[in-house]
C-alpha positions as CSV (number, residue, x, y, z in Angstrom):
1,X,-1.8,4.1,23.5
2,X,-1.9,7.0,21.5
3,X,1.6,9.3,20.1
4,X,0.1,12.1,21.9
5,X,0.0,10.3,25.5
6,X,4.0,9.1,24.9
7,X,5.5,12.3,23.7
8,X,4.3,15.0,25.8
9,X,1.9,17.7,23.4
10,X,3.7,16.5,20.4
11,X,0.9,15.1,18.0
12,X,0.5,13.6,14.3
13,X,-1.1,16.4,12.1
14,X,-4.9,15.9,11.4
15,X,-6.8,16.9,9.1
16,X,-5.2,16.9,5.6
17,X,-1.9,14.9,5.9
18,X,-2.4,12.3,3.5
19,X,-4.1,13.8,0.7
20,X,-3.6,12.4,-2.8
21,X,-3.0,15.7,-5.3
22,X,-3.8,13.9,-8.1
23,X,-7.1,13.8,-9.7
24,X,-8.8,10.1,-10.3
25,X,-11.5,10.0,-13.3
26,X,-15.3,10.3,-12.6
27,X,-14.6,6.6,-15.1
28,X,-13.4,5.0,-11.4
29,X,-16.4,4.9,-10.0
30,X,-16.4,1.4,-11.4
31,X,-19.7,-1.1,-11.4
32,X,-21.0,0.8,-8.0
33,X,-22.8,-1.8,-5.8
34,X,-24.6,-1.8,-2.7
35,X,-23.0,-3.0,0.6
36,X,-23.7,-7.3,0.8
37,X,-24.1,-6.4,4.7
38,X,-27.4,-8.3,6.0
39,X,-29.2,-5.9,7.6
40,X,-30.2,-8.3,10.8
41,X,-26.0,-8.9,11.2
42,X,-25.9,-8.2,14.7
43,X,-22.9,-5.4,15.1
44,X,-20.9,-7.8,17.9
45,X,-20.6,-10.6,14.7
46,X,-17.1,-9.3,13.7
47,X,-16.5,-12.7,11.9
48,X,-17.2,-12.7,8.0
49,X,-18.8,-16.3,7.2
50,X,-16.6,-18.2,4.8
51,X,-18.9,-20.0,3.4
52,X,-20.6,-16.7,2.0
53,X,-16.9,-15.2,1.2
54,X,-17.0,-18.5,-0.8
55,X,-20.4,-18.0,-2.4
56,X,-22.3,-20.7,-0.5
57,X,-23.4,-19.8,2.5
58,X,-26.7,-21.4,3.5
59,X,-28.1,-20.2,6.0
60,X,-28.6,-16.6,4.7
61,X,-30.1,-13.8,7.1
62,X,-30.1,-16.8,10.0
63,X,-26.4,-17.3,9.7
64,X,-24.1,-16.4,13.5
65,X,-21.4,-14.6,11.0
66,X,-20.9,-11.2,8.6
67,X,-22.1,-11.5,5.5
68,X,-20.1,-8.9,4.5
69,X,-16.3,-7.6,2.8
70,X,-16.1,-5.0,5.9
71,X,-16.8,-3.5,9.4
72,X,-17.5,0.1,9.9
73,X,-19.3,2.8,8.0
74,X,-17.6,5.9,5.9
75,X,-16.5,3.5,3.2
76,X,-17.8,1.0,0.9
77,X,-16.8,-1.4,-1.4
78,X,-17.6,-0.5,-5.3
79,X,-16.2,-3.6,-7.4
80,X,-14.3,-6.2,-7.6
81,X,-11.9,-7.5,-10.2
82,X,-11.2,-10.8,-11.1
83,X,-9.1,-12.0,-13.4
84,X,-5.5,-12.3,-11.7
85,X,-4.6,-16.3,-11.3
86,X,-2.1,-15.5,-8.3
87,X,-1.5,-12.5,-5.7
88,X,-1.6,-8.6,-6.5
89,X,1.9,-7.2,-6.5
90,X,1.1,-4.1,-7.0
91,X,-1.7,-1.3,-8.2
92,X,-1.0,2.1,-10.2
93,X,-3.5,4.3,-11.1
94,X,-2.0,6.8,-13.6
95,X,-3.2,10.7,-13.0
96,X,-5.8,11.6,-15.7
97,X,-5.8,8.6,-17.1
98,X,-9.2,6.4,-17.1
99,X,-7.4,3.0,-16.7
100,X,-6.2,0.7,-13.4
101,X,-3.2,-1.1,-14.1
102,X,-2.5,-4.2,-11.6
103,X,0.5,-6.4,-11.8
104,X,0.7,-10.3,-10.3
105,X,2.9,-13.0,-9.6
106,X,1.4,-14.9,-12.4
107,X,3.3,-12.9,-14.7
108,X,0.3,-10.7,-16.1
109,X,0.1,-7.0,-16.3
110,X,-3.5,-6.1,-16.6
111,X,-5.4,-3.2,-17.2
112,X,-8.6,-2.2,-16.5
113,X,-11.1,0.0,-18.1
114,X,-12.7,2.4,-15.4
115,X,-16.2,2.5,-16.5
116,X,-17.1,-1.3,-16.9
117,X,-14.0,-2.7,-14.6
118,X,-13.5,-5.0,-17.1
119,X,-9.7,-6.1,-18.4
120,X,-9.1,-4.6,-21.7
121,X,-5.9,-5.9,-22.0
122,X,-3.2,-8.5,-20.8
123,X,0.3,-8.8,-21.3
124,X,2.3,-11.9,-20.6
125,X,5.3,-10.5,-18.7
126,X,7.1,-14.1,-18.5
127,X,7.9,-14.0,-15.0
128,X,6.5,-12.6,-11.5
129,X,5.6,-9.3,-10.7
130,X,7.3,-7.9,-7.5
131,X,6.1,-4.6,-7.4
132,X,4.1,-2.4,-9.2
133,X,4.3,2.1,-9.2
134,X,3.2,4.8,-11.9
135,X,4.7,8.2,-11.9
136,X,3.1,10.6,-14.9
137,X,2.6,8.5,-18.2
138,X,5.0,6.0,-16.8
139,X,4.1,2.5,-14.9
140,X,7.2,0.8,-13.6
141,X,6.7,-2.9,-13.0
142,X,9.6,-4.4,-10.3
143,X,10.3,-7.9,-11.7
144,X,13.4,-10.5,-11.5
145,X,16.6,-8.4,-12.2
146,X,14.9,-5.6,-13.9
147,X,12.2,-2.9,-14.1
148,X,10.1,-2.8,-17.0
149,X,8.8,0.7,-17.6
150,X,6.1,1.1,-20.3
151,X,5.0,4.9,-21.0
152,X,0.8,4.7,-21.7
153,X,1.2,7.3,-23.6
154,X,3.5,6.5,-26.7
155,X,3.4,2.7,-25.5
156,X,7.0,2.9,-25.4
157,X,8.4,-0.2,-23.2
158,X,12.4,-0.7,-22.5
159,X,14.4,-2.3,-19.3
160,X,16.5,-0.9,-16.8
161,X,18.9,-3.5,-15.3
162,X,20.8,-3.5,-12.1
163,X,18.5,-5.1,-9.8
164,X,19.8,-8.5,-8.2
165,X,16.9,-11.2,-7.9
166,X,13.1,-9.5,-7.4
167,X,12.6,-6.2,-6.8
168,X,9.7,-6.0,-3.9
169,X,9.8,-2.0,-4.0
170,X,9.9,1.0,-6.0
171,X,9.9,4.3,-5.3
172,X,10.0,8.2,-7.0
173,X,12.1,10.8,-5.2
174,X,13.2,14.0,-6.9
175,X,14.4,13.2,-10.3
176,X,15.2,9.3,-9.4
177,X,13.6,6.2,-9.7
178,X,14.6,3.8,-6.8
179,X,14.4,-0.1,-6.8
180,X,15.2,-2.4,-3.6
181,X,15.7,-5.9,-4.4
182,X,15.6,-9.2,-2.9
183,X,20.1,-9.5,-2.4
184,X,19.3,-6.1,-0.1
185,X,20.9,-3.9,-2.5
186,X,19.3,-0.8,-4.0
187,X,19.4,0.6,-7.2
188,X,19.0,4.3,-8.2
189,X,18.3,6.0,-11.8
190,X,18.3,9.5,-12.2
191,X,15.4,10.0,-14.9
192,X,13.7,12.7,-17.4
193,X,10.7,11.8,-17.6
194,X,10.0,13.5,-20.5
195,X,12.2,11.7,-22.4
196,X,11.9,8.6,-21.1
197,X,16.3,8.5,-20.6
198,X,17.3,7.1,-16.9
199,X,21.0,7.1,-16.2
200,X,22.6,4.9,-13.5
201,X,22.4,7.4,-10.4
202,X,23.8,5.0,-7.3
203,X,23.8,2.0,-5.9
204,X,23.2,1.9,-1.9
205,X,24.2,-1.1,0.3
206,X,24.1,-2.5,3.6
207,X,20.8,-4.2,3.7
208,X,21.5,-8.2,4.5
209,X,18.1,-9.0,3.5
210,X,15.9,-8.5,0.9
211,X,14.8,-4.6,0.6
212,X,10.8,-4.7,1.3
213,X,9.5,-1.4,1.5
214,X,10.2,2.4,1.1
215,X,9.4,5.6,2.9
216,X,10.2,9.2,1.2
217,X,11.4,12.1,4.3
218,X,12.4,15.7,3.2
219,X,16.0,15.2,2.9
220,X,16.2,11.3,3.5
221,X,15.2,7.5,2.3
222,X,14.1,5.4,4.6
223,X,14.0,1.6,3.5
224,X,12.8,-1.5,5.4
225,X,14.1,-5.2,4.8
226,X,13.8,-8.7,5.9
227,X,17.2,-8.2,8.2
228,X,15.1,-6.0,10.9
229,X,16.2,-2.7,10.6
230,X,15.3,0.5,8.9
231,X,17.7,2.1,7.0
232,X,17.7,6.0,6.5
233,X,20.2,7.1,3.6
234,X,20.6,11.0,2.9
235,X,19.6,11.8,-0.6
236,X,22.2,14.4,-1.2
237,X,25.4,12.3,-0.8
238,X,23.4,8.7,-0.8
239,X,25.3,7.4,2.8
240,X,23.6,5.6,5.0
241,X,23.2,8.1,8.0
242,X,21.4,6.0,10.3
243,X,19.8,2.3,11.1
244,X,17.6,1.9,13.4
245,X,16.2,-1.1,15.2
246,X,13.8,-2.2,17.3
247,X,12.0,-4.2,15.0
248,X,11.7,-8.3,15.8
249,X,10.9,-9.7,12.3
250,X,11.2,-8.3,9.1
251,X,10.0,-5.0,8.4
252,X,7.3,-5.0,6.0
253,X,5.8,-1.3,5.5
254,X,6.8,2.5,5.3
255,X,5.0,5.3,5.9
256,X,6.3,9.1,6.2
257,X,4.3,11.5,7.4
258,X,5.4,15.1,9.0
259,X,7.8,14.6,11.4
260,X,6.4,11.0,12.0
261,X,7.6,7.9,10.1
262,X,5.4,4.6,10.7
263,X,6.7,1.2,10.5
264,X,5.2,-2.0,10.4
265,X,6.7,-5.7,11.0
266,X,5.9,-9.2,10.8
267,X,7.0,-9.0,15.0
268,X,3.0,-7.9,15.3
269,X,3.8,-4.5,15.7
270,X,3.1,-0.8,14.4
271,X,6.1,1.5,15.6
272,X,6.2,4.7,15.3
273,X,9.0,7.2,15.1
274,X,10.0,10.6,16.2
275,X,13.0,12.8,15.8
276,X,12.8,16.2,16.3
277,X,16.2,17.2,15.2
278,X,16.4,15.4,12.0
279,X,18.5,12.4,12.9
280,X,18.3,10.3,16.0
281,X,14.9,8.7,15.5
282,X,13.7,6.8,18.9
283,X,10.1,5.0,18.8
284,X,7.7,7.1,20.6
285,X,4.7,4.8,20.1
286,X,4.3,0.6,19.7
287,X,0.8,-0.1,18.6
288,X,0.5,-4.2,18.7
289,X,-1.8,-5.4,16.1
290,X,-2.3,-9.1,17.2
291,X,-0.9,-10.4,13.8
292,X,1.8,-10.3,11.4
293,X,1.8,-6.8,9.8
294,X,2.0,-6.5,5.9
295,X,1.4,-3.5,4.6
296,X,0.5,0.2,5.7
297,X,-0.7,2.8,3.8
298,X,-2.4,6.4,5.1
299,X,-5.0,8.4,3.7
300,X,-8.0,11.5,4.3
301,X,-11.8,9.9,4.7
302,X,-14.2,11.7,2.9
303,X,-14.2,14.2,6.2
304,X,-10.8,14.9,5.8
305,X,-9.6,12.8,8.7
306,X,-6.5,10.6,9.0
307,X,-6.7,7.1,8.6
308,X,-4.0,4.6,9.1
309,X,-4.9,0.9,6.9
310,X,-2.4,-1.7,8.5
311,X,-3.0,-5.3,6.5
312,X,-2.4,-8.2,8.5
313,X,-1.5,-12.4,8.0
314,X,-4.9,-12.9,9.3
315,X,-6.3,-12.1,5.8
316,X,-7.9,-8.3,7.3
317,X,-7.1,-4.6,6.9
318,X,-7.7,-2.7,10.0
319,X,-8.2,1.2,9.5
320,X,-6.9,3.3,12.8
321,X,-7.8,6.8,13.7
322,X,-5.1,8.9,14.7
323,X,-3.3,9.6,16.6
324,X,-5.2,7.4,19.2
325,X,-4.6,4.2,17.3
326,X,-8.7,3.5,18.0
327,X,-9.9,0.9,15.3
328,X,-13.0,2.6,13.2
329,X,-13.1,-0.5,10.8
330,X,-11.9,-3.7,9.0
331,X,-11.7,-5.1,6.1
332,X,-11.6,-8.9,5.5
333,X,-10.0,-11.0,2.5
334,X,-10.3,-14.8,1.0
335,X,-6.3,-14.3,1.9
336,X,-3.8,-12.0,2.5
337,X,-3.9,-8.5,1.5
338,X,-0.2,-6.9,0.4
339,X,-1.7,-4.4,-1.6
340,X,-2.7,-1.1,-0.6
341,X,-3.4,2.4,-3.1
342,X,-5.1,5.3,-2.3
343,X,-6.6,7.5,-5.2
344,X,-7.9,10.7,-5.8
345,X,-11.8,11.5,-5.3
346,X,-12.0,9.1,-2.0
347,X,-11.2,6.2,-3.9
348,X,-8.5,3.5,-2.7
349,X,-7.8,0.2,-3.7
350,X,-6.7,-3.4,-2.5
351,X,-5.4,-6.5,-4.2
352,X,-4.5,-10.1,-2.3
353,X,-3.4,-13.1,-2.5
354,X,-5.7,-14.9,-4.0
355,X,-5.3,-12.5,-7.2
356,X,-8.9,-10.4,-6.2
357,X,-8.3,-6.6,-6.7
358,X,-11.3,-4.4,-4.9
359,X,-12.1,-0.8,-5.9
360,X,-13.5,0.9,-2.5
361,X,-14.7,4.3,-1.9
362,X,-14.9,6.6,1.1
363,X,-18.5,8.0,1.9
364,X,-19.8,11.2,3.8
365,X,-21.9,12.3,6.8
366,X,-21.6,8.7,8.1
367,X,-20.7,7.9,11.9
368,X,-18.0,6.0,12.4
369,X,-18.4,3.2,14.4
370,X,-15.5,2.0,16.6
């Protein structure tokens, strides 16, 4: 069911809502290679084969399943990265800068040149990577009571501490850096970030479960955890000024857009939000996936139209039109995908769980098939 038929002529924007500012190098265009779709794949064969997502597939063109990393046209995949020994946690692409940084939970920060896609360097963090964000010259990279922040520029690395257990999100808002961990608290630095100085800002509790996710509103912070609920805390005085629930299971994925926020859970569900006023946010939509959802993330196509990704636990991404919620593709992993970045120049990446990040790019003048 689509937002527009549940509340009345109220619709999402379209168009250019979830355009990326920055610019992304021409050097991203990494390795471009041709889509592995068979061309005799019949279009119902929605399966991918995973004896071919293995590399051994027999039975080339004759084989019943896909032969391929997607479904649907308007994108395509350009490279993929190997290199990571266990699950993406996280993918920044700084602005201007020709290099893709990925963080794991083998305890690597890699980075990758954006000509040849090949690592040209590792560090040895010495523990897991929980979550990984760039803001300017800066990457943060959430880890086990801390956040490591290394500027690319001067190669300057320190630690902020504060953090109890892993931090699973980050966030930038105004001047602040903000870190929820895995003891539900959050931590808030108020930075210059020309100086590379954060000062202890505030730190927000009320969560009873580990802090998983982050949304940015005009005014507000909205935060998801493990405990089922959504937490929205006004920026100005940092209180808590609402929770909301309706959630099942814990609540994996925030998106803000408009006067929309989008909300995904482990209960199957999309949710979306509404409120009008500013405060008293009701669901106005409940979009069931059929699987545990993961991540969200929303973007422009190369025509300029909104896009919804929702990962899910049954190792796919689907990508939603909106506001009718109508699937136009999928994506399909070895495992799990947590990991979703949009670039600039209709690029976008994923990383999952089996440590595989995949450079993707939208295409134009292609019809969408549903």
């Amino acid at each position: 069911m689509g937002i527009n038929e549940v509340h009345g002529r109220r619709q999402l924007p379209r168009g250019n809502v979830f355009r990326r500012d920055t610019k992304l190098s021409q050097a991203a265009s990494v390795n471009p290679r041709k889509s592995s779709s068979v061309s005799t794949i019949k279009p119902e064969q929605n399966t991918p084969c995973k004896y071919w997502m293995s590399g051994n597939c027999l039975r080339g063109e004759k084989c019943w399943y896909l032969h391929s990393w997607r479904r649907g046209d308007g994108f395509a995949t350009l490279a993929r990265l190997e290199g990571h020994k266990k699950a993406v946690r996280g993918i920044a692409h700084p602005s201007g800068f020709d290099k893709l940084y990925s963080g794991s939970s083998d305890g690597t920060l890699r980075m990758w040149d954006g000509y040849t896609g090949k690592c040209v360097h590792l560090t040895n963090l010495g523990d897991e990577v929980g979550s990984l964000i760039t803001e300017g010259p800066l990457v943060f990279i959430g880890m086990k009571n801390v956040v490591k922040v290394l500027n690319i520029h001067s190669e300057v690395e320190f630690n902020l501490k504060g953090p109890i257990g892993q931090v699973f999100a980050m966030t930038v808002v105004r001047d602040m850096l903000v870190a929820g961990a895995q003891n539900g608290g959050i931590t808030a630095w108020r930075a210059s970030f020309e100086t590379n100085t954060f000062q202890p800002a505030a730190s927000l509790e009320g969560h009873v479960g580990a802090v998983k996710c982050f949304a940015v509103g005009e005014k507000t912070l909205f935060c998801g955890s493990v405990d089922h609920t959504i937490r929205v805390w006004d920026l100005d005085t940092f209180r808590c000024i609402e929770t909301l629930n309706g959630h099942a299971a814990a609540v994996t994925s925030l998106v803000h857009c408009g006067a929309y926020l989008f909300s995904c859970s482990l209960d199957c569900t999309i949710k979306v939000w509404s409120a009008p006023e500013g405060w008293n946010w009701e669901v106005v939509c409940t979009h069931n996936v059929g699987s545990g959802a993961l991540k969200l993330c929303g973007m422009n196509d190369a025509e300029n139209e909104a896009v919804l990704f929702c990962s899910c636990n049954d190792n796919t991404v689907r990508l939603y039109e909106l506001p009718s919620f109508v699937e136009r593709g999928r994506i399909f992993s070895k495992r799990e995908v947590k990991v979703i970045e949009r670039g600039s120049e209709n690029l976008f990446f994923t990383g999952d769980d089996n440590g595989s990040l995949t450079v993707w790019k939208w295409q134009k003048n292609l019809k969408k098939t549903h």
